[in-house]
C-alpha positions in Angstrom: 40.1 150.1 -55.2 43.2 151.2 -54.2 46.1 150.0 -51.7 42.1 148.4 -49.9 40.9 151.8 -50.3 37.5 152.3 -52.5 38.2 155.4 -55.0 35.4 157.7 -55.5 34.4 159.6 -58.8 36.8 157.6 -61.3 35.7 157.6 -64.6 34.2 154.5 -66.2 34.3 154.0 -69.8 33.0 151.4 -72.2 35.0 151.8 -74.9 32.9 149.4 -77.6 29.9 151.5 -76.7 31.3 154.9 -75.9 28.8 155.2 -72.6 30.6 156.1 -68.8 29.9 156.8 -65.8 31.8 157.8 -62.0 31.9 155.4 -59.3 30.3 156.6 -55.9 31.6 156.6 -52.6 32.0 153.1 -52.0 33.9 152.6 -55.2 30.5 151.2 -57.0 29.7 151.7 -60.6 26.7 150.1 -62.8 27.1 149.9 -66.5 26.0 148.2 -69.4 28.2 145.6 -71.2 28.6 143.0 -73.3 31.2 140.5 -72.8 34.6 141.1 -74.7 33.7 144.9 -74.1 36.7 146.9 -73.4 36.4 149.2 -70.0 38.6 152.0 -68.9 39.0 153.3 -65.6 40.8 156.7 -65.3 41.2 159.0 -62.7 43.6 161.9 -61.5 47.0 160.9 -60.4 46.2 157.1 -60.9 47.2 154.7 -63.8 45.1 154.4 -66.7 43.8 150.6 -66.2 41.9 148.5 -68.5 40.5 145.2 -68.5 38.5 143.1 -71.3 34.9 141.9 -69.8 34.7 137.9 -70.0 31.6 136.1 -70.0 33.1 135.4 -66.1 32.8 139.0 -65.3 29.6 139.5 -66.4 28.1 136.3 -64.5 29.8 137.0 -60.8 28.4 141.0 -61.6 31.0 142.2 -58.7 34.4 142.6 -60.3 37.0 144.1 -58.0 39.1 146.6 -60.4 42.2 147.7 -58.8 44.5 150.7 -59.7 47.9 152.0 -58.8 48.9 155.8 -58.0 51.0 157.1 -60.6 54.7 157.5 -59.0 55.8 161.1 -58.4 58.5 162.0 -60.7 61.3 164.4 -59.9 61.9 167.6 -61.3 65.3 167.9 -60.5 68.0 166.8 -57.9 70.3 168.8 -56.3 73.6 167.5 -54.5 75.9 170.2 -53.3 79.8 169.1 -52.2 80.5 170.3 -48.5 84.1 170.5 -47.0 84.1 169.5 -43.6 87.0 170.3 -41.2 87.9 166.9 -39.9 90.2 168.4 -38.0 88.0 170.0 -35.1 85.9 167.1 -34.9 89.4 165.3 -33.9 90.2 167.7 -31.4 86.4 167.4 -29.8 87.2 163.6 -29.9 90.4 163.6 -28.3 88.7 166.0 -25.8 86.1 163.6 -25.1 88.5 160.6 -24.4 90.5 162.6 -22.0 87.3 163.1 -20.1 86.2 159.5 -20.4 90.2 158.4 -19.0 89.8 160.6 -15.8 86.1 159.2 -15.0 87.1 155.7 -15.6 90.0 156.1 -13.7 87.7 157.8 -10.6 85.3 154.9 -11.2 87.9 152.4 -10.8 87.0 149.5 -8.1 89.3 150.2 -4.9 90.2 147.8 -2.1 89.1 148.6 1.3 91.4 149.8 3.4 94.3 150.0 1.1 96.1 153.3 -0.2 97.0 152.8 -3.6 98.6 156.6 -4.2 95.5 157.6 -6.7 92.7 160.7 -5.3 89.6 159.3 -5.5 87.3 161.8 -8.4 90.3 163.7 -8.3 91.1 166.8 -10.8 91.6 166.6 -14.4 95.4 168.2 -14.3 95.2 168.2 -18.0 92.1 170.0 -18.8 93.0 172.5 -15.7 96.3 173.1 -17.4 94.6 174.3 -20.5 92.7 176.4 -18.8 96.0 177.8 -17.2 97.8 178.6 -20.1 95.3 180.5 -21.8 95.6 182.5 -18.5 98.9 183.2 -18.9 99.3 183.4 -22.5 102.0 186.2 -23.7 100.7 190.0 -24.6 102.6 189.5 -27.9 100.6 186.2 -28.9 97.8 187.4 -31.4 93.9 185.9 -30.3 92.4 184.2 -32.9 89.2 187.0 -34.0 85.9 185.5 -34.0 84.1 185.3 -37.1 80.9 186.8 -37.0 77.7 184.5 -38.1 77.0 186.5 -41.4 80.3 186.2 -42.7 81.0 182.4 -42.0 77.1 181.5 -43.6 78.4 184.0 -46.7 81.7 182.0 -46.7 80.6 178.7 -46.0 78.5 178.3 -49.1 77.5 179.2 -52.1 74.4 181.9 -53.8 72.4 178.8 -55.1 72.1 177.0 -52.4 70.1 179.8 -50.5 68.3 180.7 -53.8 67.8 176.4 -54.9 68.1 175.2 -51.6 66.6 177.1 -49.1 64.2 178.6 -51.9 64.8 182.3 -51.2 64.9 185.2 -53.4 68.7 186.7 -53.9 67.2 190.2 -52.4 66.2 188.0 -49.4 69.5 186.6 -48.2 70.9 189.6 -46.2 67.2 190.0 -44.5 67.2 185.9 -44.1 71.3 186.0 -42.4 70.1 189.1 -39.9 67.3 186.8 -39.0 69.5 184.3 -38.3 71.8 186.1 -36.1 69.3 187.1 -33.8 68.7 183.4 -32.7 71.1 182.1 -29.8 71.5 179.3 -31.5 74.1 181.0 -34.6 76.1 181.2 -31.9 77.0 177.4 -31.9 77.9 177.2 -35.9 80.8 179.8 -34.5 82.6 177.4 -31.9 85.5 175.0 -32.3 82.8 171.9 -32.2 80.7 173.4 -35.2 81.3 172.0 -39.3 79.2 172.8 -42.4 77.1 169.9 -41.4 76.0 171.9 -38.7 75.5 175.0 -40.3 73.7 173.5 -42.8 71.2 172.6 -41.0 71.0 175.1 -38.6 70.2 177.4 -41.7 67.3 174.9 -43.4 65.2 175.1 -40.2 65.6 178.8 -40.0 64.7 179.2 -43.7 61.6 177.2 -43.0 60.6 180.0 -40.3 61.8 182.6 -42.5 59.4 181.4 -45.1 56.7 181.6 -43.1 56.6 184.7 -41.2 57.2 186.5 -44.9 53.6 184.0 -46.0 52.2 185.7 -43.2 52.7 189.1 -44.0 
């Protein structure tokens, strides 16, 4: 047995007198021994167990042998350093607690019949004037260009980590980043809000996909 489950076809081997044989679905086995014989019990992927019969063993005639599954060694780990931009995810915080003052503010219990100068689920001012002075923003200021997907996924990392990490081939990774681009969802890694984090991920589940369809083919 193993972890309560029986183990079929494991090999049993008297070692004193060189005879075996498998168990059968339910874990059984018969074999011939003598007591202080020494029996093995291998199979594939388990530990290699082996006990020493006693005159014990031989009376009760059903000895429960268990064995533990060999633990799965590593190859190789790989850990790759990512820069994040703390900086935007300040600016999407400080965002969000402007947002948060206004509602708490609207939310904010009221006495009946009193006028206490505040408008009730009134207008963010703050946001609004954003909004405003992008609106009016000089012809002389220079836009920021938007970087297209492709170049920020090129920029962002690395060639092993699409070869090691993702697992693609080097002549894949232009065909794998057009993919990419084609999904909605690239878009996001491109706004203020986005990090490597993001794009990170975005880019494992698309390699999974990627993987597949080319399986397919």
């Amino acid at each position: 047995m193993s972890d309560n489950f029986f183990l079929q076809n494991v090999d049993v081997i008297n070692k004193n007198t060189q005879t075996g044989t498998r168990t059968n679905e339910k874990g059984e086995f018969i074999l011939s021994a003598s007591v202080n014989d020494s029996i093995l019990f291998y199979v594939k992927d388990y530990t290699l167990k082996g006990i020493k019969l006693s005159l014990q063993d031989l009376e009760t005639n059903n000895i429960i042998v268990r064995i533990e599954k060999t633990p799965e060694e590593l190859k190789e780990v790989i850990i790759h350093r990512v820069d994040i931009d703390w900086g935007l995810d300040k600016k999407w915080e400080q965002q969000k607690s402007e947002e948060a003052g206004v509602r708490r503010r609207a939310n904010a219990l009221k006495v009946q019949g009193v006028n206490n100068g505040t408008i009730e689920n009134g207008m963010d001012f703050v946001k609004i004037g954003k909004k405003l002075a992008g609106l009016f923003k000089g012809k002389d200021e220079k836009e920021i260009p938007e970087r297209e997907f492709k170049e920020l996924a090129t920029s962002s990392f690395d060639q092993k980590f699409y070869t090691e990490t993702l697992q693609l081939k080097k002549e894949e990774i232009n065909a794998f980043l057009t993919f990419c681009n084609f999904d909605p969802e690239s878009k996001k890694t491109l706004s203020e809000n986005s990090n490597d984090l993001i794009l990170m991920d975005f880019l494992y589940k698309k390699s999974i996909e990627f993987r597949k369809i080319h399986a397919a083919k």
